[in-house]
Biopython code that builds the backbone (N, CA, C, O; Angstrom):
import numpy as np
from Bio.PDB.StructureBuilder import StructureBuilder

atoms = [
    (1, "UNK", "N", (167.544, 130.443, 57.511)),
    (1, "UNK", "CA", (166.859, 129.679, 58.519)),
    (1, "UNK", "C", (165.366, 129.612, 58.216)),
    (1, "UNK", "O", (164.768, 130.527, 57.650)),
    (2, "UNK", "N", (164.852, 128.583, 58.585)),
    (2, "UNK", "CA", (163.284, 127.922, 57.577)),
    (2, "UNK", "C", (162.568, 128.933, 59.391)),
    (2, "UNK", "O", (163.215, 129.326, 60.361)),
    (3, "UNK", "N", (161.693, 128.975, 59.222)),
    (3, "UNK", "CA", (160.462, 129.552, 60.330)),
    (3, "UNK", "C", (160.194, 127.964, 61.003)),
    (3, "UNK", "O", (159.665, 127.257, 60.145)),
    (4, "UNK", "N", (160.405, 127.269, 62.227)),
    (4, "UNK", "CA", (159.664, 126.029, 63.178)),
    (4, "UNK", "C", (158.408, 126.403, 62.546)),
    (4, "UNK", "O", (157.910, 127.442, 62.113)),
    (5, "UNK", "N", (157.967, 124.774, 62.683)),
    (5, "UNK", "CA", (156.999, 124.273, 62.446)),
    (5, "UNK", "C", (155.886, 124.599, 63.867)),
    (5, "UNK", "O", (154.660, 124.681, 63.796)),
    (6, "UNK", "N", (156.570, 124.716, 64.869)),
    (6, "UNK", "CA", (156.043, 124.983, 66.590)),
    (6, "UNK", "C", (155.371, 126.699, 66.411)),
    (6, "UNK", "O", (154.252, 127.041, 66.794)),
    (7, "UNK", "N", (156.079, 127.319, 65.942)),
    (7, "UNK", "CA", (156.103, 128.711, 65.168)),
    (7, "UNK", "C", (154.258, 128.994, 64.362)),
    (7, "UNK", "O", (153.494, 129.949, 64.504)),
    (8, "UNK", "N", (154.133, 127.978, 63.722)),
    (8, "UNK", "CA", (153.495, 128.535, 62.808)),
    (8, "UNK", "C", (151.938, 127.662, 63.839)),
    (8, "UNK", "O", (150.815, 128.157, 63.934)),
    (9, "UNK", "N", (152.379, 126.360, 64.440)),
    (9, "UNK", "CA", (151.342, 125.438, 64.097)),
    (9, "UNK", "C", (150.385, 126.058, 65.751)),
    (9, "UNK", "O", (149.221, 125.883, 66.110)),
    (10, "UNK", "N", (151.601, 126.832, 66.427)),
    (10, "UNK", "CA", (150.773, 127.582, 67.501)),
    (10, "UNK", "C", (149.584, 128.668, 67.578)),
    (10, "UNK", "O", (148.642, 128.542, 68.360)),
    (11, "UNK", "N", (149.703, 129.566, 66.832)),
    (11, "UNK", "CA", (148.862, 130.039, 66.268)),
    (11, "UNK", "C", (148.054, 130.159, 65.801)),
    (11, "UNK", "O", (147.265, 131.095, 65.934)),
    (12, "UNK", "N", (147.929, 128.725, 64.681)),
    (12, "UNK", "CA", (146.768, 128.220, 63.731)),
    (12, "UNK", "C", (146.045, 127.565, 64.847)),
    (12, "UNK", "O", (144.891, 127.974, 64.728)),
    (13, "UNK", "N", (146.096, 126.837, 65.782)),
    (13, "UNK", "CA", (145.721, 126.408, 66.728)),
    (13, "UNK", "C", (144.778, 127.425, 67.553)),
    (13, "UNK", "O", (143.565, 127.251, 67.676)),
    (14, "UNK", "N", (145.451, 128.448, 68.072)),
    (14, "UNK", "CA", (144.617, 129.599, 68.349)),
    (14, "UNK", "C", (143.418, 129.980, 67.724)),
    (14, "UNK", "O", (142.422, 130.358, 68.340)),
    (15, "UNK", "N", (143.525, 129.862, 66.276)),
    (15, "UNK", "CA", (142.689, 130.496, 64.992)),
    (15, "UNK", "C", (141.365, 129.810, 65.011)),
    (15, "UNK", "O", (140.215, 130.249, 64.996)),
    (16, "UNK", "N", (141.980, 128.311, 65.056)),
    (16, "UNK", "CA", (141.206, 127.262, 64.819)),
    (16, "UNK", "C", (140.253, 127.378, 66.587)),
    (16, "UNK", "O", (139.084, 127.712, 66.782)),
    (17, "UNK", "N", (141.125, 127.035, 67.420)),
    (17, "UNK", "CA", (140.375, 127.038, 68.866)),
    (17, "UNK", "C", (139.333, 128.410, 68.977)),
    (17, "UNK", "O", (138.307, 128.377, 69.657)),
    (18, "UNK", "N", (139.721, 129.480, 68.286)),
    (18, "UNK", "CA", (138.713, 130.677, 68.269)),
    (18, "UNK", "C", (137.246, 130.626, 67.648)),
    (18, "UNK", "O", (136.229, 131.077, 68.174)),
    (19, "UNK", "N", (137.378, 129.817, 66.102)),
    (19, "UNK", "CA", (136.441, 129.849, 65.174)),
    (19, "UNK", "C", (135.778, 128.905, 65.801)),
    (19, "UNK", "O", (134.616, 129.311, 65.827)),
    (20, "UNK", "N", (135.855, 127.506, 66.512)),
    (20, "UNK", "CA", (135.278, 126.426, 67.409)),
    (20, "UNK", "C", (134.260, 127.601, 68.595)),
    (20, "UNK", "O", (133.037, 127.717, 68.670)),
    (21, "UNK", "N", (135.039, 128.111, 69.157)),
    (21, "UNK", "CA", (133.713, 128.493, 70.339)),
    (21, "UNK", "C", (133.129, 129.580, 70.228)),
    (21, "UNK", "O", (132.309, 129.883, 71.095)),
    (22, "UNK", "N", (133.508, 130.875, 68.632)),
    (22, "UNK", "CA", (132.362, 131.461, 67.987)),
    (22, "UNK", "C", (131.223, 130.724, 67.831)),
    (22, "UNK", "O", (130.108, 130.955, 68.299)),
    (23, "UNK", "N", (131.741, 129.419, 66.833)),
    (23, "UNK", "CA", (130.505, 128.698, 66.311)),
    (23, "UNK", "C", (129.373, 128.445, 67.435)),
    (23, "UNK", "O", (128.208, 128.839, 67.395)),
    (24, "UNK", "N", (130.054, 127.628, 68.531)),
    (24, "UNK", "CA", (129.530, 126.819, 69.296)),
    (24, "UNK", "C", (128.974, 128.256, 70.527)),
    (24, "UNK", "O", (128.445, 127.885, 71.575)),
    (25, "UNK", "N", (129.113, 129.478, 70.332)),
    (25, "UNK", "CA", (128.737, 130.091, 70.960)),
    (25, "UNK", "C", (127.142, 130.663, 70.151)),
    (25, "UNK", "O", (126.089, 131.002, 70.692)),
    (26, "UNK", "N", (127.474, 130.598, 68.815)),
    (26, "UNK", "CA", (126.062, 131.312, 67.925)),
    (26, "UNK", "C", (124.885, 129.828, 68.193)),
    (26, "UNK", "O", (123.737, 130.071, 68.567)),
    (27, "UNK", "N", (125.254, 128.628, 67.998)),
    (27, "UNK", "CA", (124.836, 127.924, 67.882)),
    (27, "UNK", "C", (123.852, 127.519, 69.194)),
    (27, "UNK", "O", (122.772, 126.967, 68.979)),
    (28, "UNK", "N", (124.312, 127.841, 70.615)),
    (28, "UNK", "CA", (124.214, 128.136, 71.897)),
    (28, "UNK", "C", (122.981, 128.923, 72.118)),
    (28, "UNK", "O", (122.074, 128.667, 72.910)),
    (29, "UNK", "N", (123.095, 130.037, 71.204)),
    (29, "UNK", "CA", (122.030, 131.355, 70.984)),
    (29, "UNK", "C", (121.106, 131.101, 70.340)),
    (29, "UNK", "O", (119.960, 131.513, 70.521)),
    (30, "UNK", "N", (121.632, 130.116, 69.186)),
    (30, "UNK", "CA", (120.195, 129.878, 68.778)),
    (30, "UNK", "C", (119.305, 128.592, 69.294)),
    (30, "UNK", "O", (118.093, 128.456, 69.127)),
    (31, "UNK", "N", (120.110, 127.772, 69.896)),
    (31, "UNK", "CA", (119.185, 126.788, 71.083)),
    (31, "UNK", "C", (118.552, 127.667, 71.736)),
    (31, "UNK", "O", (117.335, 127.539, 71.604)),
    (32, "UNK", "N", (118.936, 128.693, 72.529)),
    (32, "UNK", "CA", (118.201, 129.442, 73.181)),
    (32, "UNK", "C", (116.968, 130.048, 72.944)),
    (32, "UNK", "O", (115.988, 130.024, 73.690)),
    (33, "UNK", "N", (117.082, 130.619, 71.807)),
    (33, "UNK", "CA", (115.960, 131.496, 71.616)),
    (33, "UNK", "C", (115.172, 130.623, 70.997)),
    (33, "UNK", "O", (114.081, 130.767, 71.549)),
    (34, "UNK", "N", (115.017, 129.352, 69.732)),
    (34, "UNK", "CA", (114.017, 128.146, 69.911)),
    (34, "UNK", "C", (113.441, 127.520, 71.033)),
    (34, "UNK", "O", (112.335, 126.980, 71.059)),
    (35, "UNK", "N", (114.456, 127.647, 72.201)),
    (35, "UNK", "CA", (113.726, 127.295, 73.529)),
    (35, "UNK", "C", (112.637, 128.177, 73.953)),
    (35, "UNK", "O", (111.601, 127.710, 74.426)),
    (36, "UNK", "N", (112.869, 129.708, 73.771)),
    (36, "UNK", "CA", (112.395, 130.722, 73.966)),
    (36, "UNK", "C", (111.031, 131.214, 73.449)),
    (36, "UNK", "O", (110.276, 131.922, 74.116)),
    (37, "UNK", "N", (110.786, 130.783, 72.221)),
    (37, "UNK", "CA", (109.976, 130.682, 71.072)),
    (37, "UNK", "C", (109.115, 129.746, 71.674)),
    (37, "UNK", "O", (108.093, 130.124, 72.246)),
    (38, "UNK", "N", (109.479, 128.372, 71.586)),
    (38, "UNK", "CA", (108.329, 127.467, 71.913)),
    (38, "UNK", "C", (107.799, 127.883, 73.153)),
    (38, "UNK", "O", (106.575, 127.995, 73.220)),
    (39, "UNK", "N", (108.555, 128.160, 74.252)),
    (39, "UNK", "CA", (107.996, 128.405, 75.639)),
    (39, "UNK", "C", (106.848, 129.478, 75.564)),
    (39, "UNK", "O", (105.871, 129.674, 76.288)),
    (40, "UNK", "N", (107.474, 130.319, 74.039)),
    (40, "UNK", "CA", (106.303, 131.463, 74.962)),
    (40, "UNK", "C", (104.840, 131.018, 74.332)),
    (40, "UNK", "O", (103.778, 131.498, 74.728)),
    (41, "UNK", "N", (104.939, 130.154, 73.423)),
    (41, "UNK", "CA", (103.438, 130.023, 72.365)),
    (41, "UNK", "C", (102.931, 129.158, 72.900)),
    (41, "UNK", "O", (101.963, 128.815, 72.222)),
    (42, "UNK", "N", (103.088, 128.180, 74.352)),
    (42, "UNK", "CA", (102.475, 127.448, 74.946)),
    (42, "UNK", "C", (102.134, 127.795, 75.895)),
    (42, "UNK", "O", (102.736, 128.585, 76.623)),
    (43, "UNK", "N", (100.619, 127.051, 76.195)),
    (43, "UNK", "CA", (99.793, 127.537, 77.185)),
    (43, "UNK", "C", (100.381, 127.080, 78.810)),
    (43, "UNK", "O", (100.881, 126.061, 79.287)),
    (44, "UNK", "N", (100.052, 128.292, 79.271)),
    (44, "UNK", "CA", (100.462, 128.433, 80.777)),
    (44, "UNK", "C", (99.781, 127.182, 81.285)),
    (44, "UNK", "O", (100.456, 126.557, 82.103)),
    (45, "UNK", "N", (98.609, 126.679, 80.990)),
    (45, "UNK", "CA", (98.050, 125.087, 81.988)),
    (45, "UNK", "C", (98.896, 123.782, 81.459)),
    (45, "UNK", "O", (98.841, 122.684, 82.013)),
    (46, "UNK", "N", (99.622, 124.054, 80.393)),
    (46, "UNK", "CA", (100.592, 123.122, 79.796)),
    (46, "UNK", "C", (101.863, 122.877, 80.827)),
    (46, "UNK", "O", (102.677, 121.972, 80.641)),
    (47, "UNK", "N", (101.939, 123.942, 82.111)),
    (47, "UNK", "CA", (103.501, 123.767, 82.782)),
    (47, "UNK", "C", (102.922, 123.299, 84.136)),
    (47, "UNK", "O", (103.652, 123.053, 85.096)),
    (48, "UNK", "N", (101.771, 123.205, 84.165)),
    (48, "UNK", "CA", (100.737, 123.127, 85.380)),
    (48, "UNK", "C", (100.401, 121.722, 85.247)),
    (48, "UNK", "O", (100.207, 121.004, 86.228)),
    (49, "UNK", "N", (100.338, 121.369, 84.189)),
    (49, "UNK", "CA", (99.734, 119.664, 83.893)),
    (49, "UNK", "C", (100.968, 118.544, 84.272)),
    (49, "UNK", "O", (100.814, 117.385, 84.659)),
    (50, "UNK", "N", (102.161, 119.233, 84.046)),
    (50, "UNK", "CA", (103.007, 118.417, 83.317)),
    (50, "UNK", "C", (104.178, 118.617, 84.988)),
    (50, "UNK", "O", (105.218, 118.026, 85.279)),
    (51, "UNK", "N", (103.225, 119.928, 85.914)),
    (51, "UNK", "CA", (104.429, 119.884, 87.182)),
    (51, "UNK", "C", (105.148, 120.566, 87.091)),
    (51, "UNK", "O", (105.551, 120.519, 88.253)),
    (52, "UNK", "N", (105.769, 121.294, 86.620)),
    (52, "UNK", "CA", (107.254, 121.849, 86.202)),
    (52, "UNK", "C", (107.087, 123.698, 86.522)),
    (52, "UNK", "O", (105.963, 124.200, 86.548)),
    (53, "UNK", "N", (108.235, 124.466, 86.725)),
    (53, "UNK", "CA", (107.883, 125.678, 86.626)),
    (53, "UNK", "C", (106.818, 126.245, 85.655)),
    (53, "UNK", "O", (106.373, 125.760, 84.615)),
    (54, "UNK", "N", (106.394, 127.975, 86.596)),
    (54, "UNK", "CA", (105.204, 128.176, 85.487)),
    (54, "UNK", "C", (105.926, 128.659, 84.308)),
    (54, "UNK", "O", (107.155, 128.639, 84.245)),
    (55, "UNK", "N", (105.056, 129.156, 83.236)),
    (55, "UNK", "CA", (105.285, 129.273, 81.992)),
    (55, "UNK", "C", (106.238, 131.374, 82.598)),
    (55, "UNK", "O", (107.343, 131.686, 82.154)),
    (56, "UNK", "N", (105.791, 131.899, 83.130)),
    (56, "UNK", "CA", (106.427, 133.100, 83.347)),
    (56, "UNK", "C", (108.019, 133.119, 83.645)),
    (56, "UNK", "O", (108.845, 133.911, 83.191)),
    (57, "UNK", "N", (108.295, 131.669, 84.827)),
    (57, "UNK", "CA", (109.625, 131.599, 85.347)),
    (57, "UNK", "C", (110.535, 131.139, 83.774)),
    (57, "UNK", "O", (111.640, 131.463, 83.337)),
    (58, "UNK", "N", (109.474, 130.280, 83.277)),
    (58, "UNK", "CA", (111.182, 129.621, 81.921)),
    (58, "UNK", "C", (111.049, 130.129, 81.015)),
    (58, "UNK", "O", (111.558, 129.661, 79.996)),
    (59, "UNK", "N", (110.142, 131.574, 80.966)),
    (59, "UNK", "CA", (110.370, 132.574, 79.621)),
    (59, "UNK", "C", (111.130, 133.305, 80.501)),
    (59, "UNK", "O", (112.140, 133.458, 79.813)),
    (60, "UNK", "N", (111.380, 133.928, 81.658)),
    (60, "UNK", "CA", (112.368, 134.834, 82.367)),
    (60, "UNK", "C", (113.796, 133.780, 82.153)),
    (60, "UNK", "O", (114.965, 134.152, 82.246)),
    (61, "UNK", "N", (113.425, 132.708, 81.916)),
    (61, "UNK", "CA", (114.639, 131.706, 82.464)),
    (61, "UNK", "C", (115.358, 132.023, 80.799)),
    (61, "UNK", "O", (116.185, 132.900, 80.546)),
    (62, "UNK", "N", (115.055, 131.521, 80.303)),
    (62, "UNK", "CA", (115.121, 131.606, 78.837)),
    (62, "UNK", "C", (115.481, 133.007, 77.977)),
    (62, "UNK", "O", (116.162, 133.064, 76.954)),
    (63, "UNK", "N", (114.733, 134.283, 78.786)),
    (63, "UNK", "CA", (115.117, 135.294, 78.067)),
    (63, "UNK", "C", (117.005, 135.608, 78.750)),
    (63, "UNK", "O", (117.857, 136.246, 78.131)),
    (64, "UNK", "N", (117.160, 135.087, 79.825)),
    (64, "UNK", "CA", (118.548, 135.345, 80.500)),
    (64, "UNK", "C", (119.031, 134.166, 79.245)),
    (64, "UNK", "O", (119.535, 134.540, 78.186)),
    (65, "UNK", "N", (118.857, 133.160, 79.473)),
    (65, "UNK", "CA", (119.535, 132.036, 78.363)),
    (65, "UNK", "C", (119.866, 132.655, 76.931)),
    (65, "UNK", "O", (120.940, 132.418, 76.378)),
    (66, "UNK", "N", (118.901, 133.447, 76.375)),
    (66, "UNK", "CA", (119.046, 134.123, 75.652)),
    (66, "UNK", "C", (120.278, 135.410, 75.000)),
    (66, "UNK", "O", (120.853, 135.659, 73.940)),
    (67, "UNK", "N", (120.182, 136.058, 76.655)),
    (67, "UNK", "CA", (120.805, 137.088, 76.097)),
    (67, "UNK", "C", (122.688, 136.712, 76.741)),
    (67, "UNK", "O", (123.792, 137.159, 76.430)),
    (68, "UNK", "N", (122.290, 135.881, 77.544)),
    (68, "UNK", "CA", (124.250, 135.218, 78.460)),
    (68, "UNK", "C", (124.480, 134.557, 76.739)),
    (68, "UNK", "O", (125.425, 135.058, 76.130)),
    (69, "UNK", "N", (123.932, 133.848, 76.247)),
    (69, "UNK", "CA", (124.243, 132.873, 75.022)),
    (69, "UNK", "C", (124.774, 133.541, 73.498)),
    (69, "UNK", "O", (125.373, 132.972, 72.585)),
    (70, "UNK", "N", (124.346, 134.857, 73.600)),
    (70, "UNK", "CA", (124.343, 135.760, 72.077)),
    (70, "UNK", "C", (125.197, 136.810, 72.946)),
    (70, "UNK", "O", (126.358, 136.720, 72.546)),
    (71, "UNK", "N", (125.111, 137.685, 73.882)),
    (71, "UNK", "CA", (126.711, 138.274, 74.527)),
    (71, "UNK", "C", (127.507, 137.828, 74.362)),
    (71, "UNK", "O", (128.364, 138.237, 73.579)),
    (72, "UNK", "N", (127.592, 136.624, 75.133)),
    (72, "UNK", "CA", (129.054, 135.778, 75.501)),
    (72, "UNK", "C", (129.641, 135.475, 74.248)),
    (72, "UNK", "O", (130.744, 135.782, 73.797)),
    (73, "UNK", "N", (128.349, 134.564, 73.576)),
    (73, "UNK", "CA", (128.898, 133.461, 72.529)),
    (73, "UNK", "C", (129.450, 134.357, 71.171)),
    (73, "UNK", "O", (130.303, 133.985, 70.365)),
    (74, "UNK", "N", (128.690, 135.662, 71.171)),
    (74, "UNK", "CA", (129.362, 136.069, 69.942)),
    (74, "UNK", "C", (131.042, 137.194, 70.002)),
    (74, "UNK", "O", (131.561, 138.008, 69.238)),
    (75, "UNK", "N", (131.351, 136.659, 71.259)),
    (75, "UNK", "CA", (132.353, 137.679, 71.454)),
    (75, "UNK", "C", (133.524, 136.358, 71.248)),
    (75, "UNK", "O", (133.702, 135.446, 72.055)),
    (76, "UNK", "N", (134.348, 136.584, 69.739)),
    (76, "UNK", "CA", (135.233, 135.271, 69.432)),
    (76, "UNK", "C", (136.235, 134.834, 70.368)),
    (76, "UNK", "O", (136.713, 135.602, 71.204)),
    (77, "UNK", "N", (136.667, 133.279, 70.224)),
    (77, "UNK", "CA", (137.974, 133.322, 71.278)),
    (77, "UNK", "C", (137.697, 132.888, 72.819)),
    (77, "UNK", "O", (138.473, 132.240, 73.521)),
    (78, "UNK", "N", (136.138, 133.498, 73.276)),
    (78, "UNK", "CA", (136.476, 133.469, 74.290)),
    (78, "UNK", "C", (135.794, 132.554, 75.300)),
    (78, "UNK", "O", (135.941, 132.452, 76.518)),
    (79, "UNK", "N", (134.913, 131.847, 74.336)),
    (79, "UNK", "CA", (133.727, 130.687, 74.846)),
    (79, "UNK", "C", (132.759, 131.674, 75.574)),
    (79, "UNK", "O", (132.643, 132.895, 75.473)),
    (80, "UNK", "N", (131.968, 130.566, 76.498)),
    (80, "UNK", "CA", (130.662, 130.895, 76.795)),
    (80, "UNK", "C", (131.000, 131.779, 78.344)),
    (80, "UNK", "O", (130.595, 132.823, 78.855)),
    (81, "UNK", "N", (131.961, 130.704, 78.711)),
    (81, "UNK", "CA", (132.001, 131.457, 80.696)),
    (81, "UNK", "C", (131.277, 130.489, 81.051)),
    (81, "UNK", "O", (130.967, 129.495, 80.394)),
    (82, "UNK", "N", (130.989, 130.780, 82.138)),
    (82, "UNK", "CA", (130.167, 129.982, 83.108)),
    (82, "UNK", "C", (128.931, 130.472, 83.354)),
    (82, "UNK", "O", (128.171, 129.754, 84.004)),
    (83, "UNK", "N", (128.348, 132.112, 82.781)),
    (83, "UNK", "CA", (127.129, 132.161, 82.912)),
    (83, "UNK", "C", (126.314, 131.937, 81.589)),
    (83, "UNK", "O", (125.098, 132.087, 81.469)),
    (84, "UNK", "N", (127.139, 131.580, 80.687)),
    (84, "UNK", "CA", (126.961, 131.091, 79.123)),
    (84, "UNK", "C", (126.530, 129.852, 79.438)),
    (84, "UNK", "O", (125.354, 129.568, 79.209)),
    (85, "UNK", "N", (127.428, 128.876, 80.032)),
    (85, "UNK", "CA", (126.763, 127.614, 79.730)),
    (85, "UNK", "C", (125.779, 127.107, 80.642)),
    (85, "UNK", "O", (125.086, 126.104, 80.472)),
    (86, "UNK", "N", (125.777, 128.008, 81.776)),
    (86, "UNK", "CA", (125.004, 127.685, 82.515)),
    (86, "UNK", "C", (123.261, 128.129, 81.713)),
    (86, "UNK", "O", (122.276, 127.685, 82.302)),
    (87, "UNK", "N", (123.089, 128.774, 80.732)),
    (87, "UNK", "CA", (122.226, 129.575, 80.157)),
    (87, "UNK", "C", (121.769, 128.163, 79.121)),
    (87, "UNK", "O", (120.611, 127.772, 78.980)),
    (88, "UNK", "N", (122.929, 127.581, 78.505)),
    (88, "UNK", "CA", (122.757, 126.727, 77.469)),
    (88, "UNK", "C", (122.187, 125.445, 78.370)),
    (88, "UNK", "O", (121.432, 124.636, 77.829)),
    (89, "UNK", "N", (122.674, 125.254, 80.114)),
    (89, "UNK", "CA", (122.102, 123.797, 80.573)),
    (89, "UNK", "C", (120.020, 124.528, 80.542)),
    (89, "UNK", "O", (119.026, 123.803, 80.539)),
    (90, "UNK", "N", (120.028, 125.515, 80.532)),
    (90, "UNK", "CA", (118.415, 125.729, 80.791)),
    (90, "UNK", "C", (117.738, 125.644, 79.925)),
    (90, "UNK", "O", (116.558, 125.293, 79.916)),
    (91, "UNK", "N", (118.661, 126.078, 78.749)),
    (91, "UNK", "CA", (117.650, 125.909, 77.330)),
    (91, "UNK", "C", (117.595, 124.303, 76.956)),
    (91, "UNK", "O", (116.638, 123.995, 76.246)),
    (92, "UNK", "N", (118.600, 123.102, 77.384)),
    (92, "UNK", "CA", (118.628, 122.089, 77.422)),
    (92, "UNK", "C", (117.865, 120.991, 78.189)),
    (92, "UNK", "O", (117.316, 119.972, 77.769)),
    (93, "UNK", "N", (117.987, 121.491, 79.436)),
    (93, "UNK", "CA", (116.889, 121.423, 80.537)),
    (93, "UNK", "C", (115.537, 121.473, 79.539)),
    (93, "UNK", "O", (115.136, 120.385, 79.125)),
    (94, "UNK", "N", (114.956, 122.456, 79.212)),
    (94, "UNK", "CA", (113.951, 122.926, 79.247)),
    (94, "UNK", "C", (113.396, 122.365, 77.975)),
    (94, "UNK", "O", (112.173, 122.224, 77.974)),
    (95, "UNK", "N", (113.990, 122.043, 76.978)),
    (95, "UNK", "CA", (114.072, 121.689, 75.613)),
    (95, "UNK", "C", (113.753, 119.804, 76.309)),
    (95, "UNK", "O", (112.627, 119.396, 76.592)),
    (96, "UNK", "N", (114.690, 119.190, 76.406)),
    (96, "UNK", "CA", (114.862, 117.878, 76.577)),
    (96, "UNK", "C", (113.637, 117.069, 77.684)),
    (96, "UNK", "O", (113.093, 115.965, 77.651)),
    (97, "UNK", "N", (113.532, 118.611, 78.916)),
    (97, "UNK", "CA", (112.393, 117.746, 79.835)),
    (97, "UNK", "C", (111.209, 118.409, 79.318)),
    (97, "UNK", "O", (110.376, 117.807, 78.640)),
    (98, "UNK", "N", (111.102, 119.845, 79.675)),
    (98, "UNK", "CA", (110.260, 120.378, 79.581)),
    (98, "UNK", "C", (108.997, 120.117, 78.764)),
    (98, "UNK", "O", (107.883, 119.615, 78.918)),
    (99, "UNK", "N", (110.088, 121.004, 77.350)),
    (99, "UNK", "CA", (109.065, 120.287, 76.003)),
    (99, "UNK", "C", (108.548, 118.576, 75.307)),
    (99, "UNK", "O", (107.709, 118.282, 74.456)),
    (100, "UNK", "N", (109.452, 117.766, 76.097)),
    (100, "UNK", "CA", (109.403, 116.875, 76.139)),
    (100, "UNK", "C", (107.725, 116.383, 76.887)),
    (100, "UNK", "O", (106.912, 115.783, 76.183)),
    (101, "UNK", "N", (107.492, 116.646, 77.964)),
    (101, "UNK", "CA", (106.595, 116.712, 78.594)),
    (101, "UNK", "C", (104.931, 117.353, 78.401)),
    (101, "UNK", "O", (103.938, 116.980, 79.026)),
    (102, "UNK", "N", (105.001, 118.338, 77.415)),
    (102, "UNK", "CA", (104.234, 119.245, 77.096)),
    (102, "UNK", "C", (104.307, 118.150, 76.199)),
    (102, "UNK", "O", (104.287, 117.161, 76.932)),
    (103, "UNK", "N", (104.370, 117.834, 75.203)),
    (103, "UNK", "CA", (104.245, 117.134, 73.923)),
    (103, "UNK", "C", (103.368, 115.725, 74.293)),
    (103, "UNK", "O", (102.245, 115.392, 73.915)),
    (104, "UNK", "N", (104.304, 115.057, 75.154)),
    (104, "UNK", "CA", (103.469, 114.158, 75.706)),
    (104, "UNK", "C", (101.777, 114.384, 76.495)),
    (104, "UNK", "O", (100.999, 113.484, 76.812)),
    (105, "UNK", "N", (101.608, 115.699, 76.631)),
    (105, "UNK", "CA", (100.123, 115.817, 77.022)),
    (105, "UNK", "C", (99.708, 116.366, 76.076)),
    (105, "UNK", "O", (98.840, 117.129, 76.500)),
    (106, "UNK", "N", (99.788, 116.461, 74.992)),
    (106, "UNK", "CA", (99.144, 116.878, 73.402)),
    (106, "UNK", "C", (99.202, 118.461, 74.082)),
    (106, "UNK", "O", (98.047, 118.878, 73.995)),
    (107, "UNK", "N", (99.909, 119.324, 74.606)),
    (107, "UNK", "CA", (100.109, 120.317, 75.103)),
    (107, "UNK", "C", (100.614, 121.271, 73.890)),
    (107, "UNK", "O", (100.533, 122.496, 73.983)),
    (108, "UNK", "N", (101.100, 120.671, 72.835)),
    (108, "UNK", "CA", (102.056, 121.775, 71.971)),
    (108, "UNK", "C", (100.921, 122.928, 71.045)),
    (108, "UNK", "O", (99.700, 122.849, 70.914)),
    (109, "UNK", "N", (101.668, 123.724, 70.636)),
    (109, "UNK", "CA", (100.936, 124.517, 70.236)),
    (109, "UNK", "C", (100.836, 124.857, 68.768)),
    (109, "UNK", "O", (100.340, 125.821, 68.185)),
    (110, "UNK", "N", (101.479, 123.735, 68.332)),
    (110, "UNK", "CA", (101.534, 123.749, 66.796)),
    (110, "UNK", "C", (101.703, 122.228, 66.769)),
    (110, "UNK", "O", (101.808, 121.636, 65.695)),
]
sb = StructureBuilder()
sb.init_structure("model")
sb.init_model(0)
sb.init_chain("A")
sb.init_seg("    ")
for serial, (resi, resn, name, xyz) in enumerate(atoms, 1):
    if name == "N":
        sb.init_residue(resn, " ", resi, " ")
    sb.init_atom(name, np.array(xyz, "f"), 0.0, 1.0, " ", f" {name:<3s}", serial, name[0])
structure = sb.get_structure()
C-alpha cells in the first residue's frame, strides 16, 4: 500500500504555514525596531510641529512594538497574536504617518 497523498501533503502544509509566520514574525521585529531607531534620533519639537504624540509616548509605544514583535514573532508556528500585530499596526502607524510628517517639516535627523 503506497502512503495518500492527503498523508504527506498535510503536514508539508504545516511546515510550510510555520516557516511563513516565523518569517513574517522576524520581519515584524525588524519594522519595529527601524521604527524605534528613527523615533528616538528625532527631535522632540519634531512631534510638536507636526501634532502627533510626544516623542517619549512612541518610543514607549515602539519599545512595546518592539519587544510583542521579536517574543511573539520568533516563537515558530505560531504567528504574532493579537498583541503582535497590534505592535506591528504602531510601528506602521508611526512609520507611514508619523515619519511621514516629520520629513515633510525637514524634521529628520539624517
Amino acid at each position: 500500500m503506497e502512503p495518500s497523498t492527503d498523508l504527506i501533503a498535510a503536514p508539508m502544509a504545516l511546515v510550510i504555514t510555520s516557516y511563513f509566520w516565523y518569517a513574517f514574525g522576524i520581519l515584524s521585529a525588524i519594522l519595529a525596531l527601524f521604527a524605534l531607531v528613527h523615533c528616538a534620533v528625532q527631535k522632540p519639537k519634531a512631534f510638536e510641529a507636526i501634532g502627533t504624540l510626544s516623542k517619549g509616548t512612541w518610543v514607549g509605544i515602539l519599545v512595546l512594538a518592539v519587544f510583542f514583535t521579536a517574543i511573539l514573532g520568533s516563537r515558530g508556528g505560531g504567528g504574532l497574536g493579537i498583541f503582535g500585530f497590534l505592535a506591528l499596526c504602531a510601528s506602521l502607524i508611526y512609520l507611514l504617518d508619523v515619519r511621514k510628517g516629520i520629513k515633510e517639516i525637514g524634521g529628520s535627523a539624517y
